[in-house]
Backbone as JSON Lines, residues from 0, in Angstrom:
{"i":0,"aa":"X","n":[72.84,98.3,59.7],"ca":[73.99,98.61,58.87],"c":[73.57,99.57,57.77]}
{"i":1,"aa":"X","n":[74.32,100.35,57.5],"ca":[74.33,101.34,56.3],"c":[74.93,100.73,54.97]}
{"i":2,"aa":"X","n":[74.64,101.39,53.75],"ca":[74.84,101.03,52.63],"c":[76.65,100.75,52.72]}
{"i":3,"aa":"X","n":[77.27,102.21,53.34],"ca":[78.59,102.35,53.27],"c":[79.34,100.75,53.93]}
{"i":4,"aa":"X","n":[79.19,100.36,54.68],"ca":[79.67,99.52,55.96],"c":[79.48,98.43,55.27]}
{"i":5,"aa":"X","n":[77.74,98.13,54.58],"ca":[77.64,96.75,53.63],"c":[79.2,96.51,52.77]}
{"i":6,"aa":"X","n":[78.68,97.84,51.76],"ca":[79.63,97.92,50.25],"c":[81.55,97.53,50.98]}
{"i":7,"aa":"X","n":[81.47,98.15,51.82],"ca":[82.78,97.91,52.59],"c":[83.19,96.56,53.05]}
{"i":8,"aa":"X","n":[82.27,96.18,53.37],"ca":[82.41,95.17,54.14],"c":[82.72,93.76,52.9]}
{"i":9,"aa":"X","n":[81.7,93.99,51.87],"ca":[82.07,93.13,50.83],"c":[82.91,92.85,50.04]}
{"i":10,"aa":"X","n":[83.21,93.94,50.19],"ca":[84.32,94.6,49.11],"c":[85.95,94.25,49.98]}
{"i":11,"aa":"X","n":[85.91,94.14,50.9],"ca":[87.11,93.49,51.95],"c":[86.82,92.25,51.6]}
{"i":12,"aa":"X","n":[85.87,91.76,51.77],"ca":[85.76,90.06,52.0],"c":[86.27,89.59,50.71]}
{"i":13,"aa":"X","n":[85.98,90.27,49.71],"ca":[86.46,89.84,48.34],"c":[88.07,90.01,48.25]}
{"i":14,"aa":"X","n":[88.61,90.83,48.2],"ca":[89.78,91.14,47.9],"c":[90.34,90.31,48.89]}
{"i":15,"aa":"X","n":[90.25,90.13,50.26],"ca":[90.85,89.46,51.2],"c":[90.82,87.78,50.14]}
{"i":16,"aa":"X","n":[89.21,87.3,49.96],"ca":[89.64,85.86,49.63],"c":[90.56,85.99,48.59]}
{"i":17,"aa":"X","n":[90.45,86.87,47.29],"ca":[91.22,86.8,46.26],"c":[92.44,86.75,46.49]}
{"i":18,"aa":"X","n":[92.98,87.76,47.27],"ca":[94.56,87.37,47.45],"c":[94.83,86.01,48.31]}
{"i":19,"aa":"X","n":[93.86,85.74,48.94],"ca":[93.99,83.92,49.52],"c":[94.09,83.47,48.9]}
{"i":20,"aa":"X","n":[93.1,83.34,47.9],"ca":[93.32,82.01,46.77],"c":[94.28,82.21,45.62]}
{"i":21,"aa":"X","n":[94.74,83.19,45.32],"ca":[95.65,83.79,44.12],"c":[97.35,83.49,45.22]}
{"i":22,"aa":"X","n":[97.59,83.92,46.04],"ca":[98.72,83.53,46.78],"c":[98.77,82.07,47.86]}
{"i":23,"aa":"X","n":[97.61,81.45,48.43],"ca":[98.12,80.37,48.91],"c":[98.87,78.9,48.19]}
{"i":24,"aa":"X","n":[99.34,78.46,48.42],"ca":[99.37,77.27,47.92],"c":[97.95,76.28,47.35]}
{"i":25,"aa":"X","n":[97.91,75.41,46.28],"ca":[97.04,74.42,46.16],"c":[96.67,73.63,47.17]}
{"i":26,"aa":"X","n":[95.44,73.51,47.67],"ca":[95.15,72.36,48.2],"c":[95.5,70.9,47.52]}
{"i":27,"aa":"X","n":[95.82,70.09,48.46],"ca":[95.68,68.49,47.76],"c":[94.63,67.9,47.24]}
{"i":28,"aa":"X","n":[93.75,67.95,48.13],"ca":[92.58,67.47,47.61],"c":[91.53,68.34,46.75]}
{"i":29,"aa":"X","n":[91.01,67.97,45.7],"ca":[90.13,68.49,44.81],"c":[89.17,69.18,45.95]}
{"i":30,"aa":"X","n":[88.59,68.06,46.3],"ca":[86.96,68.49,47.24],"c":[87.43,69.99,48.23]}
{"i":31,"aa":"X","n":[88.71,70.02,48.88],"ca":[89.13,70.64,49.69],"c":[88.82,72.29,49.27]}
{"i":32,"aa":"X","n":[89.33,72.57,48.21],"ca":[88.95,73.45,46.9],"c":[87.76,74.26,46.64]}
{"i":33,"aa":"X","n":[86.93,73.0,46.28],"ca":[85.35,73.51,45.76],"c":[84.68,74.28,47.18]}
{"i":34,"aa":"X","n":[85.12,73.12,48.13],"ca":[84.51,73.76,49.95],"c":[84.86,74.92,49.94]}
{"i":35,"aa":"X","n":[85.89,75.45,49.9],"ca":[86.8,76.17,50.5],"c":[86.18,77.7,49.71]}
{"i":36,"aa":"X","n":[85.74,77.34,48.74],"ca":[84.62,78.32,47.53],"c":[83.46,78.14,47.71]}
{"i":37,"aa":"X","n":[83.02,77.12,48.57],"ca":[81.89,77.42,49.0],"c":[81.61,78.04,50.26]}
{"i":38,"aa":"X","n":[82.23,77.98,51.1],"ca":[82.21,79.19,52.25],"c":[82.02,80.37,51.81]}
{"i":39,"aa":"X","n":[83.15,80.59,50.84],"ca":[83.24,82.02,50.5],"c":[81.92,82.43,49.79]}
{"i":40,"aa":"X","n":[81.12,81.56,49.05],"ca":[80.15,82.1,48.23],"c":[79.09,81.86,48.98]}
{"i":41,"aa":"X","n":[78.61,81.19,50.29],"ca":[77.74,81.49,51.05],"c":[77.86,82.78,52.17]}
{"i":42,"aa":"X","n":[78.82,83.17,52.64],"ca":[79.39,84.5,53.05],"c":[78.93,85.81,52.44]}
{"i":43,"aa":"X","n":[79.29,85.56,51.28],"ca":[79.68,86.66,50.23],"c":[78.22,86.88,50.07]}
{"i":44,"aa":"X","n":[77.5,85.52,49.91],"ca":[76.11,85.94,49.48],"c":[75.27,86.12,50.59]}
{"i":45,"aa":"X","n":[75.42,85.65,51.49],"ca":[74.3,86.73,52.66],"c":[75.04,88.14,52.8]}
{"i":46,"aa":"X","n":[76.22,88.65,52.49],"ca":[76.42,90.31,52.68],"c":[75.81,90.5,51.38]}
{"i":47,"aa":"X","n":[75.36,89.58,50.52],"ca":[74.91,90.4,49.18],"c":[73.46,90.68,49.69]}
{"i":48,"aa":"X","n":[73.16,89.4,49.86],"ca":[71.69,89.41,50.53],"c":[71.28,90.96,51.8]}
{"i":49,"aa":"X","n":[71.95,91.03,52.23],"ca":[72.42,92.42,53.04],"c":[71.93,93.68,51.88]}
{"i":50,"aa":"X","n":[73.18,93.57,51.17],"ca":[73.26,94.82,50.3],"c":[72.0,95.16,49.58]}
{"i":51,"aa":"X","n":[71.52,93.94,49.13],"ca":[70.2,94.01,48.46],"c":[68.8,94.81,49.58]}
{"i":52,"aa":"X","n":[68.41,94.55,50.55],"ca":[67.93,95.16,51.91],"c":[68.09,96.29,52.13]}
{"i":53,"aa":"X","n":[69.38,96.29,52.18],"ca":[70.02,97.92,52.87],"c":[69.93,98.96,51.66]}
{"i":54,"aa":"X","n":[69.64,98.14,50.5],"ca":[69.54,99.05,49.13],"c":[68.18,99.71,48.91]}
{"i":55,"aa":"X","n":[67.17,99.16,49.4],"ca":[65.36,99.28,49.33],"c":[65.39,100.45,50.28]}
{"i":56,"aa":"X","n":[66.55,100.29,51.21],"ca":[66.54,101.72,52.42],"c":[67.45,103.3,51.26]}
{"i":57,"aa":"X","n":[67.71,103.25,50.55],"ca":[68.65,103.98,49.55],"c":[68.31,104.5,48.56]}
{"i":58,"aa":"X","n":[67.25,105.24,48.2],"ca":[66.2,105.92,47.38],"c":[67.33,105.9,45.95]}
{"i":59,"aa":"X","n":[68.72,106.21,46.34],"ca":[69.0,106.34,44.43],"c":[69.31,104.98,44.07]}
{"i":60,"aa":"X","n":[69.43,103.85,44.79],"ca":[69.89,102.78,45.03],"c":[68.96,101.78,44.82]}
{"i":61,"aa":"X","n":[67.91,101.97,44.74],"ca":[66.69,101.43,44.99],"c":[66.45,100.28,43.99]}
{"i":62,"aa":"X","n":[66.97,101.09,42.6],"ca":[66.46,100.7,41.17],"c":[67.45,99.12,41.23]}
{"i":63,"aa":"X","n":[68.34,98.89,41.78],"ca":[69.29,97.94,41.81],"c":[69.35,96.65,42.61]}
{"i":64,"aa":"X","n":[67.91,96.58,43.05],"ca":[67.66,95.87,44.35],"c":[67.65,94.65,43.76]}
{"i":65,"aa":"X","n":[66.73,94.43,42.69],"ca":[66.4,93.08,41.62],"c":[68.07,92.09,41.33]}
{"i":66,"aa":"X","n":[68.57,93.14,40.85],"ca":[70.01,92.82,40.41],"c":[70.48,92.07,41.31]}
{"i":67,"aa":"X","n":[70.68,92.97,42.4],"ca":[71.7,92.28,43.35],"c":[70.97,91.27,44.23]}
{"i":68,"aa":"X","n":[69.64,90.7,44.34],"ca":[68.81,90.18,45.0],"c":[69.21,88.82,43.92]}
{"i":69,"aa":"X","n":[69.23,88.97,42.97],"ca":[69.55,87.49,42.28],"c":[70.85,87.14,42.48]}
{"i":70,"aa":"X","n":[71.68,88.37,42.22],"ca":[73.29,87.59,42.1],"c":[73.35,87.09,43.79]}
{"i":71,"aa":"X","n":[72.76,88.13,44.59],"ca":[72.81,87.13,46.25],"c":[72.23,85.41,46.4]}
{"i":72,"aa":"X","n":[71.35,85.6,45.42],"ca":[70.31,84.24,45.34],"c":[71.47,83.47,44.79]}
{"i":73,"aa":"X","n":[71.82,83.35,43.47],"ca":[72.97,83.15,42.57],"c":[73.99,82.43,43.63]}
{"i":74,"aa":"X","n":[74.88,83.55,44.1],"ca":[75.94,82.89,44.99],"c":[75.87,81.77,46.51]}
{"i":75,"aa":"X","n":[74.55,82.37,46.64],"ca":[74.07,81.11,48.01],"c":[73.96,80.09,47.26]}
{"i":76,"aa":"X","n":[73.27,79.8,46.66],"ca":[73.29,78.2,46.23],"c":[74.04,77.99,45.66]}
{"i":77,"aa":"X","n":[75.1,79.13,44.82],"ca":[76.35,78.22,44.3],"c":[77.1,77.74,45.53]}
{"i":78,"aa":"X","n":[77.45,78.66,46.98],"ca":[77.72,78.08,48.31],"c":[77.36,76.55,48.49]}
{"i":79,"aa":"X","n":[75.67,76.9,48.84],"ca":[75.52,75.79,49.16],"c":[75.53,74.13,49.02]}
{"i":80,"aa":"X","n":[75.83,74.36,47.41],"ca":[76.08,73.22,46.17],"c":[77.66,73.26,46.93]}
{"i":81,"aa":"X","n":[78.13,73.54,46.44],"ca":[79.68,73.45,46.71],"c":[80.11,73.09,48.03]}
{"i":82,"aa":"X","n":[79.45,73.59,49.13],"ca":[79.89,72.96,50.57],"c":[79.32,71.9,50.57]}
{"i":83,"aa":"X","n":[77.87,71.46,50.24],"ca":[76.98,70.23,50.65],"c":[78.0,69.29,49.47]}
{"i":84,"aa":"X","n":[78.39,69.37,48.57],"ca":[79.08,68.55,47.29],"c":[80.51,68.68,46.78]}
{"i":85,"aa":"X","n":[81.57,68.66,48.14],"ca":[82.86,69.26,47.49],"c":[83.64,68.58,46.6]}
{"i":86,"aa":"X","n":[82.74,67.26,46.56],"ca":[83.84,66.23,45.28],"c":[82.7,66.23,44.06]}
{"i":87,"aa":"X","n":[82.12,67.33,44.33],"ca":[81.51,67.49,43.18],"c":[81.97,67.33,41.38]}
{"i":88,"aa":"X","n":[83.43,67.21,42.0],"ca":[84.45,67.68,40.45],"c":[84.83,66.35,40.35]}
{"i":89,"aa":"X","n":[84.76,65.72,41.23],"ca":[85.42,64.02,41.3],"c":[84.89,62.94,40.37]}
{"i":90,"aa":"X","n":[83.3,63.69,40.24],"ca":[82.27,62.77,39.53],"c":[82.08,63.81,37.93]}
{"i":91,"aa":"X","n":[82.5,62.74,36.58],"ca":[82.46,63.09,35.55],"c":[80.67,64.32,35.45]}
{"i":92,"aa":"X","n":[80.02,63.32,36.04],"ca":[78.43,63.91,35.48],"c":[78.14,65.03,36.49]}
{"i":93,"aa":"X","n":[78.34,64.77,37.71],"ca":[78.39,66.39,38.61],"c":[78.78,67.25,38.55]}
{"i":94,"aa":"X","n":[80.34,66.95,38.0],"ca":[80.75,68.25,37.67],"c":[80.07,68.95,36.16]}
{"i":95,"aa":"X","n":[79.52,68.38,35.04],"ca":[79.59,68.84,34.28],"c":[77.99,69.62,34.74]}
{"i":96,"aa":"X","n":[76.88,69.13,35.0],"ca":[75.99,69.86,35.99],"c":[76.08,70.86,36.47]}
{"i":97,"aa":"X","n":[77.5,70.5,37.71],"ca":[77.83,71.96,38.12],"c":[77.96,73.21,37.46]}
{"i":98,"aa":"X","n":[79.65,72.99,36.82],"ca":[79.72,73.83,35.59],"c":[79.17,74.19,34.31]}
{"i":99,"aa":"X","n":[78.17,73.59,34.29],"ca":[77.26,73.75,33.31],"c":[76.22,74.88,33.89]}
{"i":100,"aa":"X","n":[75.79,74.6,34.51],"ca":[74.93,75.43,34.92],"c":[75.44,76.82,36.15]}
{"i":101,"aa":"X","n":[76.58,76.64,36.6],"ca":[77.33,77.66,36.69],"c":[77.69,78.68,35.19]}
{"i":102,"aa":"X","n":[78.34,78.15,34.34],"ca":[78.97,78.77,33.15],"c":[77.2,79.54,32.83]}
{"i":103,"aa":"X","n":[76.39,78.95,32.83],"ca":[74.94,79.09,32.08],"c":[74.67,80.45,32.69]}
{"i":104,"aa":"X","n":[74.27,80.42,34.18],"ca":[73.42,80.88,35.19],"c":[74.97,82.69,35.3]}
{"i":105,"aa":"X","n":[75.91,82.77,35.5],"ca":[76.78,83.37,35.28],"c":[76.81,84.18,33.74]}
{"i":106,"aa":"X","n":[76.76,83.67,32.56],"ca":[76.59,84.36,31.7],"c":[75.4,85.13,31.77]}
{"i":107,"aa":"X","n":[74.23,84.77,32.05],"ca":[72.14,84.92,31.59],"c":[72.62,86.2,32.78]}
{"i":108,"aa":"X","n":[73.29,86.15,34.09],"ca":[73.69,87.14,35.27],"c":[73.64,88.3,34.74]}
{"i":109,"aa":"X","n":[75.46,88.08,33.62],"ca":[76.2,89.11,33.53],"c":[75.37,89.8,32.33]}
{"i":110,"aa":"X","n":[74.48,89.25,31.38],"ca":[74.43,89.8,30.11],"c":[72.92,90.94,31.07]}
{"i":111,"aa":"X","n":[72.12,89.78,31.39],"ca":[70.98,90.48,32.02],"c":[71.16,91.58,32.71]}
{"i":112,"aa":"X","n":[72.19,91.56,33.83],"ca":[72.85,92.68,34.46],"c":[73.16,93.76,33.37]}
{"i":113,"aa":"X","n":[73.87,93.87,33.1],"ca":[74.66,94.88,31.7],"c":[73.23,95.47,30.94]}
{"i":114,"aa":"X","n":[72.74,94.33,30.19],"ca":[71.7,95.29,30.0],"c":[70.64,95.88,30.67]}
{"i":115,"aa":"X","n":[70.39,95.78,31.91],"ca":[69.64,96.24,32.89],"c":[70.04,97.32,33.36]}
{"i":116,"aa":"X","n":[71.4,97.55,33.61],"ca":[71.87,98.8,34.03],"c":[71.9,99.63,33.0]}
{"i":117,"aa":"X","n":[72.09,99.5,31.65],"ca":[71.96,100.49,30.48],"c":[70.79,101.11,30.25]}
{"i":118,"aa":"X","n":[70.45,99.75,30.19],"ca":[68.44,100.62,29.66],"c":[67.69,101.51,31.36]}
{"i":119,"aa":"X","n":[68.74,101.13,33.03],"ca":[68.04,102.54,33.7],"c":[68.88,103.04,34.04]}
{"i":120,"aa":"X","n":[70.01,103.88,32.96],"ca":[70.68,104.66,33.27],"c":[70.4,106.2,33.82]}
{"i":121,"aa":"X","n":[69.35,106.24,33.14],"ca":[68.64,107.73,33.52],"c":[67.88,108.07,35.09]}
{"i":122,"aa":"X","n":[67.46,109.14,35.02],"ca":[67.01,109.75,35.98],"c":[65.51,109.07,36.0]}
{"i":123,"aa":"X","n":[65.02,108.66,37.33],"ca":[63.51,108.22,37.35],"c":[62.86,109.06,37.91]}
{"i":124,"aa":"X","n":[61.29,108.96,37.46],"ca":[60.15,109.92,38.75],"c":[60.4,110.09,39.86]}
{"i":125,"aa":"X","n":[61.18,108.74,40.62],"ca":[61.41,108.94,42.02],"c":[62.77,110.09,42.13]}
{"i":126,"aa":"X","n":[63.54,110.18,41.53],"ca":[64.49,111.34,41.84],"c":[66.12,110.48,41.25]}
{"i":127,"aa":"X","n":[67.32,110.79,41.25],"ca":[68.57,110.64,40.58],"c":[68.71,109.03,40.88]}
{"i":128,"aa":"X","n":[68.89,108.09,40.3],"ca":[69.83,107.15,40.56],"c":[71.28,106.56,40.32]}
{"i":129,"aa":"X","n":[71.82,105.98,41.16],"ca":[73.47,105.74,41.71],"c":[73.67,104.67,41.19]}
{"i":130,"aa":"X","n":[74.87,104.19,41.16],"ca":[74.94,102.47,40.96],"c":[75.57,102.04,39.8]}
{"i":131,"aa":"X","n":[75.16,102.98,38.64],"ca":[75.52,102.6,37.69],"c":[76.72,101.52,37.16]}
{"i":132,"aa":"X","n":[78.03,102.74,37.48],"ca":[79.15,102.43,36.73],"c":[79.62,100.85,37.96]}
{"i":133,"aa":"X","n":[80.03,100.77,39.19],"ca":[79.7,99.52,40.02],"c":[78.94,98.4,39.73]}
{"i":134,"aa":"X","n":[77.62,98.61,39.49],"ca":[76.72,97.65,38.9],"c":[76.92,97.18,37.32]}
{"i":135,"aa":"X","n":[77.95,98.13,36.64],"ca":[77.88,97.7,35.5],"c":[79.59,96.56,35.39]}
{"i":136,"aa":"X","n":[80.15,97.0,36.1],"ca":[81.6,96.31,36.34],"c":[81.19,94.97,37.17]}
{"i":137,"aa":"X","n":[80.34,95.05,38.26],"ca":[79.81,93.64,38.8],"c":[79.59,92.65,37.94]}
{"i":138,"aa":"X","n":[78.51,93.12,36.44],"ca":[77.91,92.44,35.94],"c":[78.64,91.92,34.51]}
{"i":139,"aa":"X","n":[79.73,92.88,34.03],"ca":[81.26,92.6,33.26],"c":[81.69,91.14,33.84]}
{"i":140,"aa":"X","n":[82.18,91.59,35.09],"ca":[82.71,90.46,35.76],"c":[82.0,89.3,35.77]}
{"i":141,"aa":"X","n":[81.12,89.2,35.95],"ca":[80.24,87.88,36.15],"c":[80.25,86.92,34.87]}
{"i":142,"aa":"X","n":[80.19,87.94,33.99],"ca":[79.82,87.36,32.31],"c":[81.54,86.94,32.01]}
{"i":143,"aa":"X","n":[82.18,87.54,32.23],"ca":[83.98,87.3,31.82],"c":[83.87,86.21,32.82]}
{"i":144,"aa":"X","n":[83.2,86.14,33.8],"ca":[83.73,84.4,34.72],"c":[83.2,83.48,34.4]}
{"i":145,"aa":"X","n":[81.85,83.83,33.56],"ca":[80.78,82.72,32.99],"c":[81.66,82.18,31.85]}
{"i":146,"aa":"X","n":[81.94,83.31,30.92],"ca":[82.77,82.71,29.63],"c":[84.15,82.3,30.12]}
{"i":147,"aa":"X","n":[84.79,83.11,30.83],"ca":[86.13,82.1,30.92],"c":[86.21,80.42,31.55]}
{"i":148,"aa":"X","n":[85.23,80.37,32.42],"ca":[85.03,79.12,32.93],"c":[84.7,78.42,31.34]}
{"i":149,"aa":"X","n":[83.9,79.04,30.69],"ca":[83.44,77.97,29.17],"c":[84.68,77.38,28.33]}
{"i":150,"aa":"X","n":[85.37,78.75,28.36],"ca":[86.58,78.64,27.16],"c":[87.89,78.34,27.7]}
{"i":151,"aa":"X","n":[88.05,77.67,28.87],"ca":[89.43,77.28,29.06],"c":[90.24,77.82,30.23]}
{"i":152,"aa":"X","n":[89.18,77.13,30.86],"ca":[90.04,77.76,32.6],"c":[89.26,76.15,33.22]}
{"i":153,"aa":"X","n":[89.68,74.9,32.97],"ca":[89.22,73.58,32.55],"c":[89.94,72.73,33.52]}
{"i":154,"aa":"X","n":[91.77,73.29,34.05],"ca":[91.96,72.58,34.99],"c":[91.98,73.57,36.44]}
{"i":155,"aa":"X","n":[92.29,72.25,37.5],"ca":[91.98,73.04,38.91],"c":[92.55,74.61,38.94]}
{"i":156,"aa":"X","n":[93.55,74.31,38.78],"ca":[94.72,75.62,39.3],"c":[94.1,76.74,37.78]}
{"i":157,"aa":"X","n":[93.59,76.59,37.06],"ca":[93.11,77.77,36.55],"c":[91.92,78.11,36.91]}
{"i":158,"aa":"X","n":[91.11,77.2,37.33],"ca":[89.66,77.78,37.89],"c":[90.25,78.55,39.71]}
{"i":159,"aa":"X","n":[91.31,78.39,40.03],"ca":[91.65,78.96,41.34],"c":[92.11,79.83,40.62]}
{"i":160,"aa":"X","n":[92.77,80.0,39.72],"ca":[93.14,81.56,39.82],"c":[92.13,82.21,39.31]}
{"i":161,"aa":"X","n":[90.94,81.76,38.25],"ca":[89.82,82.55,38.2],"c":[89.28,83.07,39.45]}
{"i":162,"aa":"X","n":[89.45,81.91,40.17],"ca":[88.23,82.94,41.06],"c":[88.83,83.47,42.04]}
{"i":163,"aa":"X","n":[89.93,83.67,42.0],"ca":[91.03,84.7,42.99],"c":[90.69,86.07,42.44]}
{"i":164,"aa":"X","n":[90.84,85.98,40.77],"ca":[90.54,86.98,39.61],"c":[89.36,87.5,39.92]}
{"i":165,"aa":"X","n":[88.33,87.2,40.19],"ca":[87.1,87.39,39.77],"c":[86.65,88.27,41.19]}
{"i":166,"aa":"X","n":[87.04,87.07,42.36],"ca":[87.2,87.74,43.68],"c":[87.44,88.98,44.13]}
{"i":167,"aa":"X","n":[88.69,89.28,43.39],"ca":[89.5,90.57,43.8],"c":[89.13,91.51,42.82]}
{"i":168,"aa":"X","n":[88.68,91.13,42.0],"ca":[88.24,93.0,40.79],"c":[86.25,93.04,41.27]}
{"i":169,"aa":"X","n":[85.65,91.81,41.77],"ca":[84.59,92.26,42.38],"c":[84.71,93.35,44.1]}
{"i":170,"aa":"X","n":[85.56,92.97,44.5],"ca":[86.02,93.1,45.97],"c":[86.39,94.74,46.04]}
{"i":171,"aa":"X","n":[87.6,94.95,44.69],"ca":[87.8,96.27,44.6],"c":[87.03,97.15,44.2]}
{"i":172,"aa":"X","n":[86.07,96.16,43.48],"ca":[84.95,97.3,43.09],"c":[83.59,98.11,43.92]}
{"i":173,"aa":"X","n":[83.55,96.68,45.08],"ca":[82.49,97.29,46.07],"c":[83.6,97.92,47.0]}
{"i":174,"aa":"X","n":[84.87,97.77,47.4],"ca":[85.53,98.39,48.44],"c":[85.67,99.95,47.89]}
{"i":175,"aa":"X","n":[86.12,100.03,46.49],"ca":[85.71,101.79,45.8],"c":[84.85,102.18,45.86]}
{"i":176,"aa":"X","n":[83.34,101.49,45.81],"ca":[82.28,102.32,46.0],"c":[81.94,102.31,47.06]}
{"i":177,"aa":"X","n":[82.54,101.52,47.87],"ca":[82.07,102.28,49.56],"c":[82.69,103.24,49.83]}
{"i":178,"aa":"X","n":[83.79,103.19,49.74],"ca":[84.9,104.62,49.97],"c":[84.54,105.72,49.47]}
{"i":179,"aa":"X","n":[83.82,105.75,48.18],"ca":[83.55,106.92,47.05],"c":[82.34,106.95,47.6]}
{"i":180,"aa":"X","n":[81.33,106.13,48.4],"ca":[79.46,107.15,48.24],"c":[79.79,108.22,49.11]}
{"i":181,"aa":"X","n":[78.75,109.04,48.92],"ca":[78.62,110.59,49.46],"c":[77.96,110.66,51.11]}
{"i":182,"aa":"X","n":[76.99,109.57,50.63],"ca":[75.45,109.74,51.35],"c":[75.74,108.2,52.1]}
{"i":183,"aa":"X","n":[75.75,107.32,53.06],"ca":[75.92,106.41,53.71],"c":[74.41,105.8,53.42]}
């Protein structure tokens, strides 16, 4: 696979779940929920896991590998927590675990990200690098889902529309930069 086809490919998968979860109905069951986000974030994170790979093949791309190699790490085990534990929310002390260290691990993401992409905005020895403005909206997003989960997105149906939210402006953002690279 090429960079283009990855970024594409993710960037569908996102926007597709977002408008799932932003337009379906509520599930009944809590657990039904958390699963149903954990598919998506074990999915999501082996095409990240992808992107990260196919990025080491991408000389301006290169510098971004770290980044996206954690947020892939990041979203698999938030997957895998969430499918292996879908009543995770059922239990006072699991959930706060969960979201605790979601809200945590999501902020340390987005701030680390942000400033990572600032301080290599420039041109390196190896020749121009890409990524920037994408990598810097990835890592916006992450930190706005870390803090909104903190500050009051507390019951179900607002953490579903977060992450319908979060889904779909990550989704549009890799589906634009696949459409927009030059070089595949």
């Amino acid at each position: 696979m090429n960079l283009r086809s990855v970024l594409l490919v993710r960037g569908a998968l996102g926007v597709l779940f977002g408008l799932y979860v932003m337009i379906a109905p509520p599930v009944a069951q809590l657990g039904q929920q958390l699963g149903r986000n954990g598919y998506f974030s074990i999915v999501d994170g082996l095409i990240a896991l992808a992107l990260a790979f196919v990025l080491t093949r991408y000389a301006p791309g290169k510098w971004l590998f770290a980044l996206v190699l954690a947020d892939a790490l990041m979203r698999l085990v938030i997957g895998v927590v969430a499918f292996a534990y879908p009543n995770i929310e059922a239990r006072i002390v699991g959930a706060v675990a969960f979201f605790g260290t979601l809200i945590t691990v999501c902020i340390a993401l987005g701030v680390v990200g942000l400033i990572y992409v600032m301080m290599n905005r420039g041109a390196s020895p190896e020749g121009p690098r890409e990524g920037h403005m994408p990598a810097a909206i990835a890592s916006a997003c992450t930190l706005a889902f870390g803090i909104a989960l903190m500050f009051g997105f507390s019951t179900a149906d607002g953490r579903r529309t977060l992450i319908g939210i979060f889904a779909l402006a990550t989704g549009l953002t890799y589906l634009v930069t696949g459409l927009r690279l030059k070089r595949p």
